[in-house]
C-alpha positions in Angstrom: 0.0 0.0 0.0 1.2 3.6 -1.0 1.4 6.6 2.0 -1.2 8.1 1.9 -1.2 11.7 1.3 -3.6 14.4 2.3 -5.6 11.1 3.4 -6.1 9.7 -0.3 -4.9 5.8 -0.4 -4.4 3.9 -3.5 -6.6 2.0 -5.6 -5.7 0.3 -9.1 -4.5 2.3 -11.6 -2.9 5.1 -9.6 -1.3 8.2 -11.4 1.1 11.0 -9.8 1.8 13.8 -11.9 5.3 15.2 -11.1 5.3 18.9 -11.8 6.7 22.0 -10.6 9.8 24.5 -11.5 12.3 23.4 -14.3 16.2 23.2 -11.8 13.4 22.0 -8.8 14.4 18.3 -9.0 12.2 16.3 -11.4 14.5 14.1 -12.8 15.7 13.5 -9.3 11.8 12.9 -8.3 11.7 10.2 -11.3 14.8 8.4 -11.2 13.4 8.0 -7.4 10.1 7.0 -8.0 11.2 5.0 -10.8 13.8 3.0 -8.4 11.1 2.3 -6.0 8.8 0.7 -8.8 6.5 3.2 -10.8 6.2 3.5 -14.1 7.3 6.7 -15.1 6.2 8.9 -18.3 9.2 12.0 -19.1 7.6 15.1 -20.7 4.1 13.8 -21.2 1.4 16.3 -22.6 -1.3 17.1 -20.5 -3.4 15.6 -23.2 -2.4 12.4 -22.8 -2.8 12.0 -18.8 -6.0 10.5 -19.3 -5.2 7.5 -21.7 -2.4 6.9 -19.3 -4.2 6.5 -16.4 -7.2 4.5 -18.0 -4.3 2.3 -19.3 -3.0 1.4 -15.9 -6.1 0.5 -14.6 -6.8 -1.9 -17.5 -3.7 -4.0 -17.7 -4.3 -6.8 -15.2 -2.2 -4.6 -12.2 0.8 -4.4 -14.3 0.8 -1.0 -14.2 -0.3 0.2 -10.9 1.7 3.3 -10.3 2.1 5.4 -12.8 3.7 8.4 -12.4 4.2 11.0 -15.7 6.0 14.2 -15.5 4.2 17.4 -17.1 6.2 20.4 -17.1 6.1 23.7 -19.4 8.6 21.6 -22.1 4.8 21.1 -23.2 4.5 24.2 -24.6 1.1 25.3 -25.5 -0.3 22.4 -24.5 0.5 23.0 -20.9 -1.8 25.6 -20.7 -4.6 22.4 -20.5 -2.9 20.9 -18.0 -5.0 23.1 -15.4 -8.3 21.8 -16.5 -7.4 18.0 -17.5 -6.5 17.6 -13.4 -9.8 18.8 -13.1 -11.4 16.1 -14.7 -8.9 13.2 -14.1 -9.7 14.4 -10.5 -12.9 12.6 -10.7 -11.6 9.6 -12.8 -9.4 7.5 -10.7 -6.6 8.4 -7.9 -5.0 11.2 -8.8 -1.5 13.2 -6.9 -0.1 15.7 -7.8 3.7 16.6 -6.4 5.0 20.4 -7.0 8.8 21.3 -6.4 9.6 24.2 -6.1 12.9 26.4 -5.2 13.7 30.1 -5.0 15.0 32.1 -7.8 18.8 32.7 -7.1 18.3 28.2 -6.5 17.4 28.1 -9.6 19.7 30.8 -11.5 22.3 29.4 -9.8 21.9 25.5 -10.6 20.9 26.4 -14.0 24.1 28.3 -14.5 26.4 25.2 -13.1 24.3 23.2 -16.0 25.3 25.8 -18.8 21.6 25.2 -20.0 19.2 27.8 -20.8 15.8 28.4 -19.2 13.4 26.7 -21.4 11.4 29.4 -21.2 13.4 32.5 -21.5 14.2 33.3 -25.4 16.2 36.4 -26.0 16.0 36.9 -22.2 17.6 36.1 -18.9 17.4 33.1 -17.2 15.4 35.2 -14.3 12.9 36.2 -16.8 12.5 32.4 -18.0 11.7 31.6 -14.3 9.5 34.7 -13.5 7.4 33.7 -16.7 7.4 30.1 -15.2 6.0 31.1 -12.1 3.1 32.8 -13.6 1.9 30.1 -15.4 2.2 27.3 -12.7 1.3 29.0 -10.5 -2.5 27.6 -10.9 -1.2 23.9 -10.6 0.7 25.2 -7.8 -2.2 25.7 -5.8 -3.9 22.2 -6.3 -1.3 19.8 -5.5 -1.3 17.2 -3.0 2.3 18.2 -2.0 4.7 20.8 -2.5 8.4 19.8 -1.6 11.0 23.1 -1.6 14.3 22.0 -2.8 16.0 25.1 -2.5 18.3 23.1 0.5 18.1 20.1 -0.8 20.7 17.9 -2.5 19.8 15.1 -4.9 20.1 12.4 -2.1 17.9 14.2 0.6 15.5 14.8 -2.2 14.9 11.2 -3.2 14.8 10.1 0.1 11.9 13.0 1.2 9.8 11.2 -2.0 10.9 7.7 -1.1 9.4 8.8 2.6 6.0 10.0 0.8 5.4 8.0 -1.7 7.2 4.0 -0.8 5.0 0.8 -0.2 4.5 0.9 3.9 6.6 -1.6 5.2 8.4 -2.3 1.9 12.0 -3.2 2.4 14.0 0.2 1.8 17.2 -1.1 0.4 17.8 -4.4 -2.0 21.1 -6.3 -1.3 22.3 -9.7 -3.6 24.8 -11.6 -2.0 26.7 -13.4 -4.8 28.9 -15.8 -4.5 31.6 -16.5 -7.1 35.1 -18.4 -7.6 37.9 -15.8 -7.5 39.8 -17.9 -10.7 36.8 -16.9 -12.5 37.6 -13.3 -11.9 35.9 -10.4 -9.3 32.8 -9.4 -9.8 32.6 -6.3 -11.6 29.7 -5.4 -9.8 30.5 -5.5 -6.2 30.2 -3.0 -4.1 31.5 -5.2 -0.7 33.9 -9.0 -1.2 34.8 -11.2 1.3 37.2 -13.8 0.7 36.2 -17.5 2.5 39.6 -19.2 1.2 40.7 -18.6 5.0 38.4 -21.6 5.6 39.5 -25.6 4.6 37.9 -26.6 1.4 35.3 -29.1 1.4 36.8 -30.0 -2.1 39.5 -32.2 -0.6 36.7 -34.5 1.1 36.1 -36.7 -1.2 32.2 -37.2 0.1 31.7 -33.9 0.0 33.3 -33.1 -3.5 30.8 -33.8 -5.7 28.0 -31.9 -3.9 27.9 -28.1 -3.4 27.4 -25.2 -0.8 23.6 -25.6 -1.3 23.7 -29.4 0.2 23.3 -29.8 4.1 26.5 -31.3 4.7 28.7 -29.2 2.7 27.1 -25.9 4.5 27.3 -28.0 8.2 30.7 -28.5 7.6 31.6 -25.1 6.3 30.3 -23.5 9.4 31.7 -25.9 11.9 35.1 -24.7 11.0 37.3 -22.9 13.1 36.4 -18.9 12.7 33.7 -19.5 10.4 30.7 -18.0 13.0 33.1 -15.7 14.2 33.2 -14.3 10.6 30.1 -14.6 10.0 29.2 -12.5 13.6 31.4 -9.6 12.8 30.8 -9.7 9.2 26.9 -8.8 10.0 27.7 -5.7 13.0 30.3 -4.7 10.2 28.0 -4.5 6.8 24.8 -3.5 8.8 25.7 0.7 9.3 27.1 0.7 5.4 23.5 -0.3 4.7 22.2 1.9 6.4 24.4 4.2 5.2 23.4 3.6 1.4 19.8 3.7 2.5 20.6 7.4 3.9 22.3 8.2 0.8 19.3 6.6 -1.2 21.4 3.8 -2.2 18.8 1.4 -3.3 20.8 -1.8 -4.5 24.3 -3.2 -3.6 26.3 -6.5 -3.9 28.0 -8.2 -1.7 30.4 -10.7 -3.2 31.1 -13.7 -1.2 34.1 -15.7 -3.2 36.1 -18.9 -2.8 38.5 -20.8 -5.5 35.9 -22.0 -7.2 32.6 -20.4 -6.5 31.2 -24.0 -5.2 31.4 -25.0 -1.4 32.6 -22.2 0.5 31.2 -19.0 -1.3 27.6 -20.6 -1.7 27.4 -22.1 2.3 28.4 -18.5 3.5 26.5 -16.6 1.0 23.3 -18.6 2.3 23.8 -17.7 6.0 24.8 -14.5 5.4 21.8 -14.1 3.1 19.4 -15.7 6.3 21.2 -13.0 8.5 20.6 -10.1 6.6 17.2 -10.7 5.6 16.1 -10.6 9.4 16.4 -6.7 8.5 13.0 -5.5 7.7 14.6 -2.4 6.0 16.3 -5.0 3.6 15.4 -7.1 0.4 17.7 -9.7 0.4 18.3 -11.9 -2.7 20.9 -15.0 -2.8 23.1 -16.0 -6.2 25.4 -17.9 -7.1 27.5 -16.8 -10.4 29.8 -20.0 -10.4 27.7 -22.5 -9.3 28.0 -25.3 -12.2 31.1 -24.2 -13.6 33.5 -27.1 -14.1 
Protein backbone atom coordinates (compact mmCIF):
# COMPACT_ATOMS: atom_id res chain seq x y z
CA UNK A 1 0.00 0.00 0.00
CA UNK A 2 1.19 3.63 -0.97
CA UNK A 3 1.36 6.63 2.01
CA UNK A 4 -1.25 8.10 1.92
CA UNK A 5 -1.19 11.71 1.31
CA UNK A 6 -3.61 14.40 2.26
CA UNK A 7 -5.59 11.14 3.36
CA UNK A 8 -6.10 9.74 -0.28
CA UNK A 9 -4.93 5.75 -0.44
CA UNK A 10 -4.36 3.86 -3.46
CA UNK A 11 -6.59 2.02 -5.62
CA UNK A 12 -5.72 0.30 -9.05
CA UNK A 13 -4.52 2.29 -11.55
CA UNK A 14 -2.90 5.07 -9.62
CA UNK A 15 -1.31 8.20 -11.40
CA UNK A 16 1.13 10.97 -9.77
CA UNK A 17 1.77 13.76 -11.91
CA UNK A 18 5.34 15.18 -11.06
CA UNK A 19 5.33 18.88 -11.80
CA UNK A 20 6.68 22.03 -10.61
CA UNK A 21 9.76 24.51 -11.46
CA UNK A 22 12.30 23.37 -14.34
CA UNK A 23 16.17 23.16 -11.81
CA UNK A 24 13.44 22.02 -8.85
CA UNK A 25 14.41 18.31 -8.96
CA UNK A 26 12.17 16.26 -11.35
CA UNK A 27 14.48 14.11 -12.78
CA UNK A 28 15.66 13.52 -9.29
CA UNK A 29 11.77 12.89 -8.27
CA UNK A 30 11.70 10.17 -11.32
CA UNK A 31 14.82 8.42 -11.20
CA UNK A 32 13.36 8.04 -7.39
CA UNK A 33 10.07 7.02 -7.99
CA UNK A 34 11.21 4.99 -10.78
CA UNK A 35 13.82 2.99 -8.42
CA UNK A 36 11.10 2.31 -6.00
CA UNK A 37 8.80 0.73 -8.85
CA UNK A 38 6.53 3.19 -10.84
CA UNK A 39 6.17 3.49 -14.13
CA UNK A 40 7.28 6.65 -15.11
CA UNK A 41 6.21 8.85 -18.25
CA UNK A 42 9.18 11.97 -19.13
CA UNK A 43 7.62 15.09 -20.69
CA UNK A 44 4.14 13.79 -21.16
CA UNK A 45 1.42 16.31 -22.62
CA UNK A 46 -1.26 17.06 -20.50
CA UNK A 47 -3.36 15.62 -23.17
CA UNK A 48 -2.39 12.42 -22.75
CA UNK A 49 -2.85 11.97 -18.80
CA UNK A 50 -6.00 10.46 -19.30
CA UNK A 51 -5.18 7.54 -21.74
CA UNK A 52 -2.36 6.89 -19.32
CA UNK A 53 -4.15 6.52 -16.43
CA UNK A 54 -7.18 4.52 -18.03
CA UNK A 55 -4.34 2.28 -19.30
CA UNK A 56 -3.00 1.43 -15.88
CA UNK A 57 -6.08 0.47 -14.60
CA UNK A 58 -6.84 -1.95 -17.50
CA UNK A 59 -3.67 -4.05 -17.72
CA UNK A 60 -4.28 -6.77 -15.17
CA UNK A 61 -2.17 -4.58 -12.25
CA UNK A 62 0.79 -4.42 -14.25
CA UNK A 63 0.82 -0.98 -14.21
CA UNK A 64 -0.32 0.25 -10.95
CA UNK A 65 1.70 3.27 -10.34
CA UNK A 66 2.06 5.37 -12.85
CA UNK A 67 3.71 8.37 -12.40
CA UNK A 68 4.24 10.98 -15.69
CA UNK A 69 5.97 14.21 -15.52
CA UNK A 70 4.22 17.36 -17.09
CA UNK A 71 6.19 20.43 -17.14
CA UNK A 72 6.15 23.75 -19.35
CA UNK A 73 8.58 21.59 -22.05
CA UNK A 74 4.81 21.09 -23.18
CA UNK A 75 4.46 24.18 -24.58
CA UNK A 76 1.07 25.29 -25.46
CA UNK A 77 -0.32 22.39 -24.49
CA UNK A 78 0.50 22.98 -20.86
CA UNK A 79 -1.82 25.61 -20.73
CA UNK A 80 -4.59 22.44 -20.52
CA UNK A 81 -2.89 20.87 -17.96
CA UNK A 82 -5.04 23.08 -15.44
CA UNK A 83 -8.34 21.76 -16.47
CA UNK A 84 -7.45 18.00 -17.50
CA UNK A 85 -6.48 17.56 -13.41
CA UNK A 86 -9.84 18.80 -13.09
CA UNK A 87 -11.41 16.13 -14.71
CA UNK A 88 -8.93 13.21 -14.12
CA UNK A 89 -9.73 14.36 -10.47
CA UNK A 90 -12.87 12.59 -10.74
CA UNK A 91 -11.64 9.59 -12.83
CA UNK A 92 -9.42 7.48 -10.73
CA UNK A 93 -6.57 8.37 -7.88
CA UNK A 94 -4.99 11.17 -8.81
CA UNK A 95 -1.48 13.17 -6.86
CA UNK A 96 -0.11 15.68 -7.84
CA UNK A 97 3.69 16.60 -6.40
CA UNK A 98 4.96 20.35 -6.98
CA UNK A 99 8.83 21.32 -6.45
CA UNK A 100 9.56 24.19 -6.13
CA UNK A 101 12.94 26.43 -5.21
CA UNK A 102 13.71 30.14 -4.97
CA UNK A 103 14.96 32.10 -7.83
CA UNK A 104 18.80 32.66 -7.12
CA UNK A 105 18.32 28.24 -6.53
CA UNK A 106 17.42 28.13 -9.60
CA UNK A 107 19.74 30.78 -11.50
CA UNK A 108 22.33 29.40 -9.77
CA UNK A 109 21.94 25.48 -10.62
CA UNK A 110 20.93 26.43 -14.01
CA UNK A 111 24.10 28.34 -14.53
CA UNK A 112 26.38 25.20 -13.13
CA UNK A 113 24.33 23.21 -15.99
CA UNK A 114 25.32 25.77 -18.75
CA UNK A 115 21.65 25.21 -20.02
CA UNK A 116 19.18 27.76 -20.84
CA UNK A 117 15.85 28.44 -19.20
CA UNK A 118 13.42 26.71 -21.41
CA UNK A 119 11.36 29.42 -21.15
CA UNK A 120 13.43 32.45 -21.55
CA UNK A 121 14.17 33.30 -25.38
CA UNK A 122 16.22 36.38 -25.98
CA UNK A 123 16.04 36.90 -22.19
CA UNK A 124 17.61 36.12 -18.94
CA UNK A 125 17.39 33.10 -17.17
CA UNK A 126 15.41 35.19 -14.33
CA UNK A 127 12.92 36.23 -16.84
CA UNK A 128 12.52 32.36 -18.03
CA UNK A 129 11.75 31.55 -14.28
CA UNK A 130 9.48 34.69 -13.49
CA UNK A 131 7.44 33.69 -16.69
CA UNK A 132 7.42 30.06 -15.21
CA UNK A 133 5.97 31.06 -12.13
CA UNK A 134 3.08 32.81 -13.58
CA UNK A 135 1.87 30.07 -15.45
CA UNK A 136 2.18 27.28 -12.65
CA UNK A 137 1.30 28.97 -10.50
CA UNK A 138 -2.53 27.60 -10.90
CA UNK A 139 -1.16 23.91 -10.56
CA UNK A 140 0.68 25.18 -7.78
CA UNK A 141 -2.24 25.73 -5.83
CA UNK A 142 -3.88 22.23 -6.33
CA UNK A 143 -1.29 19.81 -5.52
CA UNK A 144 -1.25 17.18 -3.05
CA UNK A 145 2.34 18.24 -2.04
CA UNK A 146 4.65 20.78 -2.49
CA UNK A 147 8.43 19.77 -1.63
CA UNK A 148 11.04 23.15 -1.56
CA UNK A 149 14.35 21.95 -2.84
CA UNK A 150 16.02 25.13 -2.46
CA UNK A 151 18.25 23.14 0.47
CA UNK A 152 18.14 20.07 -0.83
CA UNK A 153 20.71 17.87 -2.45
CA UNK A 154 19.81 15.09 -4.94
CA UNK A 155 20.11 12.36 -2.06
CA UNK A 156 17.89 14.18 0.59
CA UNK A 157 15.50 14.77 -2.22
CA UNK A 158 14.89 11.19 -3.20
CA UNK A 159 14.79 10.15 0.09
CA UNK A 160 11.86 12.98 1.16
CA UNK A 161 9.84 11.17 -1.99
CA UNK A 162 10.86 7.73 -1.13
CA UNK A 163 9.39 8.80 2.60
CA UNK A 164 6.00 10.02 0.77
CA UNK A 165 5.36 8.03 -1.75
CA UNK A 166 7.24 3.96 -0.84
CA UNK A 167 4.98 0.81 -0.20
CA UNK A 168 4.48 0.93 3.86
CA UNK A 169 6.56 -1.64 5.19
CA UNK A 170 8.37 -2.28 1.87
CA UNK A 171 12.04 -3.15 2.39
CA UNK A 172 13.96 0.18 1.77
CA UNK A 173 17.18 -1.15 0.41
CA UNK A 174 17.80 -4.39 -2.04
CA UNK A 175 21.11 -6.32 -1.34
CA UNK A 176 22.26 -9.72 -3.57
CA UNK A 177 24.84 -11.60 -1.97
CA UNK A 178 26.74 -13.37 -4.80
CA UNK A 179 28.90 -15.79 -4.52
CA UNK A 180 31.57 -16.50 -7.13
CA UNK A 181 35.10 -18.40 -7.55
CA UNK A 182 37.92 -15.85 -7.47
CA UNK A 183 39.77 -17.88 -10.68
CA UNK A 184 36.81 -16.91 -12.48
CA UNK A 185 37.57 -13.32 -11.92
CA UNK A 186 35.90 -10.43 -9.27
CA UNK A 187 32.83 -9.40 -9.77
CA UNK A 188 32.57 -6.32 -11.63
CA UNK A 189 29.67 -5.37 -9.76
CA UNK A 190 30.54 -5.49 -6.25
CA UNK A 191 30.24 -2.97 -4.09
CA UNK A 192 31.47 -5.21 -0.73
CA UNK A 193 33.88 -8.97 -1.15
CA UNK A 194 34.77 -11.19 1.30
CA UNK A 195 37.16 -13.77 0.74
CA UNK A 196 36.22 -17.49 2.55
CA UNK A 197 39.57 -19.19 1.15
CA UNK A 198 40.70 -18.62 5.03
CA UNK A 199 38.41 -21.64 5.59
CA UNK A 200 39.46 -25.58 4.61
CA UNK A 201 37.87 -26.59 1.38
CA UNK A 202 35.35 -29.09 1.37
CA UNK A 203 36.78 -29.97 -2.09
CA UNK A 204 39.45 -32.17 -0.64
CA UNK A 205 36.73 -34.49 1.06
CA UNK A 206 36.11 -36.71 -1.18
CA UNK A 207 32.25 -37.24 0.08
CA UNK A 208 31.73 -33.92 -0.03
CA UNK A 209 33.33 -33.09 -3.50
CA UNK A 210 30.79 -33.78 -5.69
CA UNK A 211 27.99 -31.95 -3.88
CA UNK A 212 27.94 -28.14 -3.42
CA UNK A 213 27.44 -25.20 -0.81
CA UNK A 214 23.55 -25.62 -1.27
CA UNK A 215 23.75 -29.39 0.23
CA UNK A 216 23.26 -29.83 4.12
CA UNK A 217 26.49 -31.31 4.68
CA UNK A 218 28.68 -29.16 2.69
CA UNK A 219 27.06 -25.89 4.54
CA UNK A 220 27.33 -28.00 8.19
CA UNK A 221 30.69 -28.46 7.57
CA UNK A 222 31.65 -25.06 6.33
CA UNK A 223 30.26 -23.53 9.37
CA UNK A 224 31.74 -25.91 11.88
CA UNK A 225 35.14 -24.71 11.04
CA UNK A 226 37.32 -22.89 13.06
CA UNK A 227 36.35 -18.94 12.67
CA UNK A 228 33.67 -19.48 10.36
CA UNK A 229 30.68 -17.99 13.03
CA UNK A 230 33.07 -15.68 14.21
CA UNK A 231 33.22 -14.29 10.60
CA UNK A 232 30.13 -14.55 9.99
CA UNK A 233 29.19 -12.48 13.62
CA UNK A 234 31.41 -9.55 12.81
CA UNK A 235 30.79 -9.67 9.23
CA UNK A 236 26.92 -8.83 9.97
CA UNK A 237 27.74 -5.73 12.97
CA UNK A 238 30.27 -4.73 10.18
CA UNK A 239 28.02 -4.53 6.84
CA UNK A 240 24.83 -3.50 8.84
CA UNK A 241 25.71 0.67 9.29
CA UNK A 242 27.12 0.66 5.42
CA UNK A 243 23.47 -0.35 4.66
CA UNK A 244 22.16 1.85 6.39
CA UNK A 245 24.39 4.21 5.24
CA UNK A 246 23.35 3.59 1.37
CA UNK A 247 19.83 3.70 2.54
CA UNK A 248 20.57 7.36 3.89
CA UNK A 249 22.26 8.23 0.77
CA UNK A 250 19.35 6.59 -1.20
CA UNK A 251 21.41 3.83 -2.22
CA UNK A 252 18.76 1.39 -3.28
CA UNK A 253 20.83 -1.76 -4.46
CA UNK A 254 24.28 -3.20 -3.61
CA UNK A 255 26.33 -6.55 -3.93
CA UNK A 256 28.01 -8.22 -1.67
CA UNK A 257 30.36 -10.72 -3.20
CA UNK A 258 31.09 -13.75 -1.22
CA UNK A 259 34.07 -15.66 -3.15
CA UNK A 260 36.15 -18.90 -2.76
CA UNK A 261 38.49 -20.76 -5.51
CA UNK A 262 35.86 -22.00 -7.21
CA UNK A 263 32.56 -20.40 -6.46
CA UNK A 264 31.19 -23.96 -5.19
CA UNK A 265 31.42 -25.01 -1.37
CA UNK A 266 32.55 -22.17 0.55
CA UNK A 267 31.23 -19.01 -1.28
CA UNK A 268 27.56 -20.58 -1.67
CA UNK A 269 27.40 -22.07 2.31
CA UNK A 270 28.37 -18.52 3.46
CA UNK A 271 26.55 -16.60 0.98
CA UNK A 272 23.34 -18.57 2.31
CA UNK A 273 23.79 -17.70 6.03
CA UNK A 274 24.75 -14.52 5.36
CA UNK A 275 21.85 -14.05 3.11
CA UNK A 276 19.43 -15.68 6.32
CA UNK A 277 21.21 -12.99 8.46
CA UNK A 278 20.63 -10.08 6.62
CA UNK A 279 17.17 -10.66 5.62
CA UNK A 280 16.13 -10.56 9.35
CA UNK A 281 16.39 -6.66 8.53
CA UNK A 282 12.99 -5.46 7.66
CA UNK A 283 14.60 -2.43 5.99
CA UNK A 284 16.29 -5.04 3.61
CA UNK A 285 15.45 -7.11 0.39
CA UNK A 286 17.71 -9.65 0.44
CA UNK A 287 18.31 -11.92 -2.69
CA UNK A 288 20.95 -14.97 -2.79
CA UNK A 289 23.07 -15.96 -6.24
CA UNK A 290 25.42 -17.88 -7.12
CA UNK A 291 27.46 -16.80 -10.45
CA UNK A 292 29.81 -19.97 -10.45
CA UNK A 293 27.73 -22.53 -9.26
CA UNK A 294 27.96 -25.28 -12.24
CA UNK A 295 31.08 -24.23 -13.58
CA UNK A 296 33.55 -27.05 -14.11
Amino acid sequence: MVASVNGATENQGELLIVTGMSGAGRTTVANALEDHGWYVVDNLPPQMLRPLLELAGRVDGQLPRVAAVVDVRGGEMFAELQSIVHQLRELGNLRIIFLDASDDVLVRRFEQVRRPHPLQGDGTILDGIREERRLVQSIRERSDVTIDTSTLNVHQLASRVSGLFDEDGAPRHRTTILSFGFKYGLPVDADLVADMRFLPNPFWDEQLRGLTGEDDAVSAFVLAQEGAEEFLDAYVAAVRPILAGYQRENKTHSTIAVGCTGGKHRSVAMARALGERLAADPDLQVRVRHRDLGRE
